[in-house]
N, C-alpha and C positions, 0 to 999 in steps of 0.2 A: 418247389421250383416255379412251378406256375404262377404261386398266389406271388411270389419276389419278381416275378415279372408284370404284373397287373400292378403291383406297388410304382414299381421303376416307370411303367410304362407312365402312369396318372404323374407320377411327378416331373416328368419332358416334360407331360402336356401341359401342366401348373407353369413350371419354367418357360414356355416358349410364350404365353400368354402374356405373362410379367410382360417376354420382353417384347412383345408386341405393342403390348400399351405405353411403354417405356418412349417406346418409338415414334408413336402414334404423332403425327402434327398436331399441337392447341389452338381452339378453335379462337379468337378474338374474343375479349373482355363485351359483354355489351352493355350496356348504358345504364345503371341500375334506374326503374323506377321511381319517384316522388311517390309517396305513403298517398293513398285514397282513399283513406275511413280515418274517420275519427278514435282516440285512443283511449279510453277510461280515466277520469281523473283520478289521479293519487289518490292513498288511504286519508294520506295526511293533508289533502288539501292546494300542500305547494307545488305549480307548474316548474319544472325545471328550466333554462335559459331558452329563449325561443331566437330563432333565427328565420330567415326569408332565404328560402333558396331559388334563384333567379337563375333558370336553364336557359341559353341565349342560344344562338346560331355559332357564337365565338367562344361557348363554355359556360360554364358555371360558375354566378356569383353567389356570394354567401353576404347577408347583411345582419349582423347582430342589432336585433330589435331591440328598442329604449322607451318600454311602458313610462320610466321613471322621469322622461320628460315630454311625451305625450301619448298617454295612455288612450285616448278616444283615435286618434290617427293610428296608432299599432293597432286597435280592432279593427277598422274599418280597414286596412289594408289585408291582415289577416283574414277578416270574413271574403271581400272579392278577390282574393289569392287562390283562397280555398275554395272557394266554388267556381274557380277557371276563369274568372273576367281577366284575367292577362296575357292566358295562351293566344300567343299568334298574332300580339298586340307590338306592337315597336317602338325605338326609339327615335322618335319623329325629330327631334329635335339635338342634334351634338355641336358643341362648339365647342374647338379644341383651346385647351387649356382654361375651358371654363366651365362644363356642363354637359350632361348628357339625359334629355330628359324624355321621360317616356308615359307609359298607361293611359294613351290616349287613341280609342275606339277609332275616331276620327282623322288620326294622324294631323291632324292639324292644328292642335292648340287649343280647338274649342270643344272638344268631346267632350262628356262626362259618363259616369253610370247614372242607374235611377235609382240612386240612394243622397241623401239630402246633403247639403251644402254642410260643411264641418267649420265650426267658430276654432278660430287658432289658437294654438295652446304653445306661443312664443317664448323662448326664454332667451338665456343668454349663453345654451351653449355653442363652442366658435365654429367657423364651415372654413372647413380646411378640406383636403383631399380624401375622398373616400366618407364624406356624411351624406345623408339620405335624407332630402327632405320631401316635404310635399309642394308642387306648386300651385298657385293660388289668381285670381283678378288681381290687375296692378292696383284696381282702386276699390278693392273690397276684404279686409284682411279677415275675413269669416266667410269663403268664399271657397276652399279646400275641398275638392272631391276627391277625384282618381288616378291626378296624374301626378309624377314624383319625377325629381331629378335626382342624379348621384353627383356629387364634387368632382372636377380634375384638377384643381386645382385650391388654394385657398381666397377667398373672398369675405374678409372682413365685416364688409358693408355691408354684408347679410345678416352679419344677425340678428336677430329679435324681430328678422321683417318676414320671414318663413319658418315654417314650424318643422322639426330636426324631427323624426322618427326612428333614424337607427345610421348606421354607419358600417362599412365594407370591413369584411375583416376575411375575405379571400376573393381573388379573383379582378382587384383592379388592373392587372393586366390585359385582361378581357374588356372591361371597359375599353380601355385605352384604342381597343382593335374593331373600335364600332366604326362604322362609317360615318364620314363628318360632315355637317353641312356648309351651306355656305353663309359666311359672315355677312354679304351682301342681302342673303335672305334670310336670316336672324337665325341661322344655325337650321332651316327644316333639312330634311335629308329627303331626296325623290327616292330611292330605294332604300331603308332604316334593315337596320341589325333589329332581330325577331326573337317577342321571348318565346320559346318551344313553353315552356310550362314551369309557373310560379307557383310554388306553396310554402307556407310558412308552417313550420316544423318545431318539435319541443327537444329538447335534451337527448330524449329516446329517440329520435328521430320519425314518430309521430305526427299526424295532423297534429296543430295547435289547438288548444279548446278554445271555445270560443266565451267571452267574457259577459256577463251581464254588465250592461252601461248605463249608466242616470241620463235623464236628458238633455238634449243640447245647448249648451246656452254659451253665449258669446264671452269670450276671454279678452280683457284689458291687456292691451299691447304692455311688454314689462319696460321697467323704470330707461329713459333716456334713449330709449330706440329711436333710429331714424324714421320720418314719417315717410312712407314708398315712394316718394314725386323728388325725394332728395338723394336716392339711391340709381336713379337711371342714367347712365351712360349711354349715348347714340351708338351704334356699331358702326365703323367704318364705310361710307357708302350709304347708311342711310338716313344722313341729316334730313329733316323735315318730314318725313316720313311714317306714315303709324307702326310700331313692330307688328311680324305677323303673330298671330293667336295670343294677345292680350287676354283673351276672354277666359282663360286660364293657365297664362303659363306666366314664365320669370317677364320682367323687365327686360327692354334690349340692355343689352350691357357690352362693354367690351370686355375683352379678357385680360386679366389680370397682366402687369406687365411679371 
C-alpha cells in the first residue's frame, strides 16, 4: 500500500509539471546570429551557392551572389563582409524608384576601404529591380571599391557601365522601407537605414570561404556599351550643378519614369 502510494504520489508530481510547462508563457524568438568562423571546405572541393546576408535596421536582405559574372567583386565583397567592414555602415544614398546605395565608411559618396581599386568586370547582364551592383568614378570605369547599390527599380542605361555582383532574392520590401533622400541633393539621406551586420554565407549557412584571386588587371568595357558621359541624367533641381559624391558613386540620374 505504501510503495502504490509513493508510485501515485511521483506521478501527480510528473502530471502537474507537464502542465506547468504547458502553461508556462514563450519567451520571444531572438534574432539568430550570422556564422563567425569560417567552415572547412568540402571533401570534394565544390562551395555550395553563396549568398550576402544584409541585417538592416528594417530586416533582413538576402542577395544571391553571381561569381559567374564577376567573380573578383563577389571576393572582394565577400572578404569586407566577412571581416565586418559593413557593420554600422549605411545607406547614404536612396532615390526612390531608382537606387539605394550603400558601404560607404564616409556616408558621403567618397569613402573607400584600404583595399585597391577593382578594374570592372562589365557585362551585359540587365539592371532591373532587385540587381546588386557595385558603384564606381563617373569618369573611371576601373575605379570600384566598396560601395554597392541595390535596383528599385529598372534601368536600362546601365548596363555594361557598372559591374552586376548578385541580385536580391528576399527582402526587397525592406529595401523599399529605407529612408529616402532627397532628389534635390542627389538621393544623400541625413539620417540612412543601418546595416547591424553583413556576411556572406555558403549553402550550409557557413562563413564563405574565401577564394585565391590572380591579379588585378583592367577589363575592356563589353561590345556597344554606352560610354558614362552619355548615361547621365541631371536630377530635378540640379541643372548646372556637380552631383554630390561623384568620387565614387552612380551618375546623377533621374528616376526612371
Amino acid at each position: 500500500m505504501t510503495t502504490g502510494v509513493r508510485i501515485f504520489s511521483r506521478s501527480g508530481w510528473t502530471l502537474a509539471v507537464v502542465a506547468l510547462i504547458a502553461l508556462a508563457p514563450r519567451l520571444p524568438a531572438q534574432e539568430a546570429p550570422l556564422p563567425a568562423t569560417d567552415s572547412p571546405r568540402p571533401a570534394n572541393g565544390n562551395l555550395p551557392e553563396e549568398r550576402a546576408i544584409i541585417r538592416t535596421e528594417e530586416g533582413d536582405i538576402v542577395v544571391r551572389m553571381r561569381p559567374d559574372l564577376a567573380p573578383t567583386h563577389v571576393e572582394r565583397i565577400k572578404v569586407l563582409a566577412n571581416d565586418g567592414f559593413y557593420d554600422g555602415l549605411g545607406f547614404h544614398r536612396v532615390i526612390e524608384d531608382f537606387i539605394a546605395q550603400g558601404g560607404d565608411p564616409e556616408s558621403s559618396g567618397r569613402g573607400k576601404s584600404q583595399m585597391p581599386p577593382l578594374p570592372g568586370e562589365f557585362t551585359n547582364a540587365p539592371f532591373v529591380r532587385g540587381t546588386v551592383a557595385m558603384a564606381r568614378r563617373e569618369n573611371n570605369r576601373d575605379s570600384a571599391n566598396c560601395q554597392f547599390f541595390i535596383m528599385l527599380a529598372d534601368a536600362d542605361r546601365l548596363v555594361g557601365q557598372y559591374t552586376v555582383w548578385g541580385e536580391v532574392v528576399e527582402g526587397m520590401d525592406v529595401v523599399e522601407r529605407f529612408q529616402v533622400g532627397s532628389t534635390a541633393n542627389n538621393g544623400i539621406v541625413p539620417e540612412p537605414t543601418r546595416i547591424k551586420q553583413m556576411r556572406v554565407v555558403d549553402g550550409s549557412g557557413n562563413l564563405a570561404q574565401r577564394r585565391p584571386t590572380a591579379p588585378l588587371e583592367k577589363t575592356p568595357p563589353v561590345a556597344e556599351a554606352v560610354e558614362p558621359a552619355s548615361v547621365d541624367m541631371v536630377l530635378p533641381g540640379t541643372d548646372g550643378l556637380p552631383p554630390i559624391g561623384t568620387e565614387t558613386s552612380l551618375p546623377s540620374q533621374t528616376p526612371p519614369n
